[in-house]
C-alpha positions in Angstrom: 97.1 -129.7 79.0 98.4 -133.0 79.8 95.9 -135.1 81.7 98.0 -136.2 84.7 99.2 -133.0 85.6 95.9 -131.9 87.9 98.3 -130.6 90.6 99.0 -127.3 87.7 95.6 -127.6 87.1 94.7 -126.7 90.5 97.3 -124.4 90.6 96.4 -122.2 87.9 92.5 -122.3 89.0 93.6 -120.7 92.6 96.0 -118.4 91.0 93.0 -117.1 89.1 91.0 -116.7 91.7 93.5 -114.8 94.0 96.5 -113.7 91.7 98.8 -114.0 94.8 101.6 -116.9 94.2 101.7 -116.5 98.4 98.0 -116.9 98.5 98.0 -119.9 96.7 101.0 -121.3 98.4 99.5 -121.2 101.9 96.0 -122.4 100.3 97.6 -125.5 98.7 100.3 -125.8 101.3 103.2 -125.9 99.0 106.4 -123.1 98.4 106.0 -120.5 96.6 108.6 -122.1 94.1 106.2 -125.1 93.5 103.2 -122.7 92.4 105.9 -120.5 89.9 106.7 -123.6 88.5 103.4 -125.1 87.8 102.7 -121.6 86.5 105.4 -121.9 84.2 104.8 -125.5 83.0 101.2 -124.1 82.5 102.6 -121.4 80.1 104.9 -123.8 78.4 102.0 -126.2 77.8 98.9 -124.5 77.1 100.7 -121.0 76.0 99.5 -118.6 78.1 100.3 -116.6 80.8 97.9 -116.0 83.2 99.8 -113.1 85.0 99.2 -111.0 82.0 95.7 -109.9 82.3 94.5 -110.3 79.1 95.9 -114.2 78.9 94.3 -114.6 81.8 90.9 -114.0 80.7 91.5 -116.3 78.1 92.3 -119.3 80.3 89.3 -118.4 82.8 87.2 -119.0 79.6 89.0 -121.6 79.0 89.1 -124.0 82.2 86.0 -125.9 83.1 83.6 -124.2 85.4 84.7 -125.8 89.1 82.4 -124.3 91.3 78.6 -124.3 91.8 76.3 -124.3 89.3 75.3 -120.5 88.4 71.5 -119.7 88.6 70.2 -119.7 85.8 69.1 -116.1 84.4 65.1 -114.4 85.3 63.0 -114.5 82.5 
């Protein structure tokens, strides 16, 4: 992924999170157009495609953890 392309960056993190190109529209207050694009140029760039399930589990791994830390486990 290119480095100055956060905006499909951000994109494809809140698409994986909701998996609604509306959802993430409204949340990132752009069309709906905007988000299929930066989905596409995502797919065109990194070769996946994260509305396919199985790709998308692949790019979750992928993508750098962006929210809190996770607890670590009991012992």
């Amino acid at each position: 992924m290119r480095a100055d392309a956060p905006d499909v960056l951000e994109t494809v993190a809140a698409y994986l999170q909701s998996g609604s190109t509306k959802d993430v529209a409204d949340a990132l207050h752009c069309h709906r157009n905007t988000v299929v694009n930066r989905l596409q140029a995502f797919k065109t760039q990194a070769g996946l495609d994260i509305t396919v399930p199985a790709q998308a589990a692949v790019a979750l791994s992928a993508l750098p953890w962006r929210g809190p830390t996770p607890a670590a486990p009991a012992r």
